[in-house]
C-alpha positions in Angstrom: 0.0 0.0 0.0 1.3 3.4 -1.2 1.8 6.1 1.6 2.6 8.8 -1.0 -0.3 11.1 -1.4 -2.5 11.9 2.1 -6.1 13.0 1.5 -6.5 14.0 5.6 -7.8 17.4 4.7 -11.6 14.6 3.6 -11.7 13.9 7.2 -15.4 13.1 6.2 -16.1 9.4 7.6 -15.4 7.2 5.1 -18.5 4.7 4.8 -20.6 4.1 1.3 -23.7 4.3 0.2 -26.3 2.6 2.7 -28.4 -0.4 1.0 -32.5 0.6 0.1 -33.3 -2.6 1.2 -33.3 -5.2 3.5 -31.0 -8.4 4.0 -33.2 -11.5 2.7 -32.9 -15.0 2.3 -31.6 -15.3 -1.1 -28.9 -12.4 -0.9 -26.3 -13.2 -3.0 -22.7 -12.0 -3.6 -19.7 -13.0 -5.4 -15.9 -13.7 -3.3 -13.5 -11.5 -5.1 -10.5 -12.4 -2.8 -9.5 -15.0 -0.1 -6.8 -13.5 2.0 -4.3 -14.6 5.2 -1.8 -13.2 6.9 0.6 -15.7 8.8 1.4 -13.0 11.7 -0.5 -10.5 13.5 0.0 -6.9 12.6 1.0 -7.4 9.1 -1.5 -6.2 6.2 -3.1 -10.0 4.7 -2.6 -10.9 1.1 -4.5 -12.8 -1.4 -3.9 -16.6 -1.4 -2.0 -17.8 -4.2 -4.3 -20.8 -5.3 -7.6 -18.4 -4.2 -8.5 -21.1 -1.7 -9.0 -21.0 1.9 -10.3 -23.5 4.8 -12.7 -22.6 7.1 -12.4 -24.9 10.0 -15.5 -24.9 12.6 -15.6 -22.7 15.1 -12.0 -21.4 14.9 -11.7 -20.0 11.6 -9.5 -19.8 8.6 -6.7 -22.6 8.5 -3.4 -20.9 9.1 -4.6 -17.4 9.2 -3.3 -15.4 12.2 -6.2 -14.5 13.4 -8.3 -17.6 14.0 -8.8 -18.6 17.1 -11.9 -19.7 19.7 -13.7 -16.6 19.7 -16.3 -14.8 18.2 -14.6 -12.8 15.3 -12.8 -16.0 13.7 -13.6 -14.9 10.1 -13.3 -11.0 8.7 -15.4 -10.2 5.3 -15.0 -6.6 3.6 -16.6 -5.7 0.5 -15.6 -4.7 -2.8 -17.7 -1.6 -2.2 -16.2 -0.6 0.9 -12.3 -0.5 -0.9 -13.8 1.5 -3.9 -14.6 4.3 -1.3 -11.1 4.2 0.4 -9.9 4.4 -3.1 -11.9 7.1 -4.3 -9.7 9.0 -1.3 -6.7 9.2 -3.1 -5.7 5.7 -1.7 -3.8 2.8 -2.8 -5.3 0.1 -1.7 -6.3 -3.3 -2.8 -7.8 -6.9 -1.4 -6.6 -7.9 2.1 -5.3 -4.3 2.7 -7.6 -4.2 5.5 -7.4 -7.0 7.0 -10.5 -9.4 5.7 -10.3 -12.7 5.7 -12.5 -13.0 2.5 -13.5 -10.2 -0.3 -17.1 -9.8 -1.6 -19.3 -8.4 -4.3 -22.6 -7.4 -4.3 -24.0 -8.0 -1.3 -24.6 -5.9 1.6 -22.4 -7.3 4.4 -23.0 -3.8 6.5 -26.6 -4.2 6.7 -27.0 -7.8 7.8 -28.5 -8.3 11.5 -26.1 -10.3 14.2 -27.3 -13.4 14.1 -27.3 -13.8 10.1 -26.3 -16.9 8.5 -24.3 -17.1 5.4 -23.1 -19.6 3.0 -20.0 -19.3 1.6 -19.1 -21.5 -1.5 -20.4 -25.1 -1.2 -20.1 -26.0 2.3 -18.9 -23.5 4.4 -21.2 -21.8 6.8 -20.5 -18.9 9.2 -22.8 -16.5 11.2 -22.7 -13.1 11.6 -21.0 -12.1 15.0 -20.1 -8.5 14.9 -20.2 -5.4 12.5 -17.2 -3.0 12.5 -14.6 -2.9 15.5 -12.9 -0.2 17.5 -9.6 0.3 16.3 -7.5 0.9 19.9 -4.5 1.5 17.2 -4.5 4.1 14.8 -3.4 2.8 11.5 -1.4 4.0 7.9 -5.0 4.1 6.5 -6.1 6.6 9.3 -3.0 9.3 9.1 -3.6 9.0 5.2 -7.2 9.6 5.0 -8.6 10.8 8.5 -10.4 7.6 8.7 -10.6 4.0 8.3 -13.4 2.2 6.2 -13.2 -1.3 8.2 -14.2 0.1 11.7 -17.4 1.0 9.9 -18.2 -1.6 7.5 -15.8 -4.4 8.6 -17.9 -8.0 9.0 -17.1 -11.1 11.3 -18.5 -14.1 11.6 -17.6 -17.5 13.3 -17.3 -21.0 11.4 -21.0 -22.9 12.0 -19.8 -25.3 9.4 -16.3 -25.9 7.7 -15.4 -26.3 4.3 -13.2 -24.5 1.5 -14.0 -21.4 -0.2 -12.7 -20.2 -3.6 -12.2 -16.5 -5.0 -15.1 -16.4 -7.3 -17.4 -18.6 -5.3 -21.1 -17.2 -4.1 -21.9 -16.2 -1.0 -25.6 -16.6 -0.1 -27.7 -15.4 3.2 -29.5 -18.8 4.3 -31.1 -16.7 7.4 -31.8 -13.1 8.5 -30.9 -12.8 12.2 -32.7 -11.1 14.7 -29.7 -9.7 16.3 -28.6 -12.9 18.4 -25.7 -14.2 18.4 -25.2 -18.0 19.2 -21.4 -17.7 20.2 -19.4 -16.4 23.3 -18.2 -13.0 22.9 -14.8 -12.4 23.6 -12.0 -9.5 22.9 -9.5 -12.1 22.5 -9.1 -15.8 21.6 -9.9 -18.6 24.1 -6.8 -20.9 25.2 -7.3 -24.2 24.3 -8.5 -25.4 27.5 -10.8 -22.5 28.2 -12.4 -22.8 24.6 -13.1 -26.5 25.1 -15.0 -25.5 28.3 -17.4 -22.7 26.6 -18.1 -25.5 24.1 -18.5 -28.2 26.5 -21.7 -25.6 28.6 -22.9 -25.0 25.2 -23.3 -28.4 23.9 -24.7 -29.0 27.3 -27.4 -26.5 26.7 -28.1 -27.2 23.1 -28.7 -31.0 24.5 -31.3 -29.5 27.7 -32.8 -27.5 25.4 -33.4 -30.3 22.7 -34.7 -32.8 25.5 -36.9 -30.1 26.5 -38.4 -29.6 23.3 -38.9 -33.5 23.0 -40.7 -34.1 26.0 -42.7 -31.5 25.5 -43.5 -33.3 22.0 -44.5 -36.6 23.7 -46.4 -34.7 26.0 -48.6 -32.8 23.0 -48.7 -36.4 21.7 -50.2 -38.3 24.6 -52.6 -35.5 24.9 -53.5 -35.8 21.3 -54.5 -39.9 21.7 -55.9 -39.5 25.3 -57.8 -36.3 25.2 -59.3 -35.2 28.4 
């Protein structure tokens, strides 16, 4: 990324154009990019092969940033960079830090919760939407601003598989703002994430037998009516 010319004078925040409509089953987008980065604090590139491995519920195979914790996955889109170039800057796929590129689909405007597909198999859910950047970086001094704070997506890995540059990516379900993962600022150890998924397979399974005898219940009620 070029640190030549500085637009800070357009301290305007730099965000694009909001959606006119809402996220819907159906959405879909195009991956443009799948990028890693094999330390933290270093800008992420695009894969050389455009294919990545999403691995469930710790995110993308030998990206820095995976880990157990809520923002295993980082998505930016095509539309967001535009705008950051339209500032005077150089930038390009992985710049900012996502994990995978998209096109055409509002990331932005999907509700916490939301669940996307991503190429044939892979599944993740929307966790968060934008960050707080406790470290000013290039991008900031350059342009007054950062896009990803504002339109930066995560999402943790519901199901694994690979995903390709030039694969969809498809909403499967709106959320409604919940999501179904511990929220942490940092990574789980090992030990500690095995213990958060340990209480919540346990309550996946109570609330499973709960829902199945209150199913035999309805039935019995159903043959032997009072």
């Amino acid at each position: 990324m070029s640190t030549e010319k500085s637009t800070r004078k357009n301290a305007a925040p730099m965000v694009s154009a909001p959606s006119d409509k809402p996220t819907a089953v159906g959405d879909l987008g195009t991956i443009t990019s799948v990028n890693i980065s094999e330390k933290k604090g270093t800008r992420k590139h695009p894969v050389d092969n455009g294919e990545i491995a999403l691995v469930s519920d710790f995110g993308v195979k030998d990206d820095a940033h995976a880990g157990h914790w809520h923002r295993q996955v980082s998505l930016l889109a095509e539309e967001s960079i535009h705008v950051a170039q339209d500032r005077g800057l150089d930038v390009k796929e992985g710049d900012f830090g996502e994990n995978v590129t998209t096109e055409g689909i509002d990331l932005k405007g999907m509700p916490l919760g939301t669940r996307v597909r991503l190429g044939d198999e892979a599944e993740l859910e929307i966790s968060q939407i934008g960050k707080i950047c406790h470290r000013r970086c290039a991008i900031y001094y350059l342009a007054g601003d950062c896009i990803f704070p504002h339109e930066g997506v995560f999402g943790w890995v519901v199901k694994p598989g690979k995903v390709h540059k030039g694969d969809k990516i498809e909403v499967l379900k709106v959320g409604d703002g919940t999501v179904h993962h511990v929220v942490s600022e940092t990574p789980f150890p090992d030990q500690a994430a095995k213990a958060v998924a340990d209480a919540l397979e346990e309550k996946a399974a109570i609330a499973e037998a709960k829902k199945a005898a209150e199913a035999r219940e309805k039935a019995v009620h159903t043959v032997n009516p009072e």
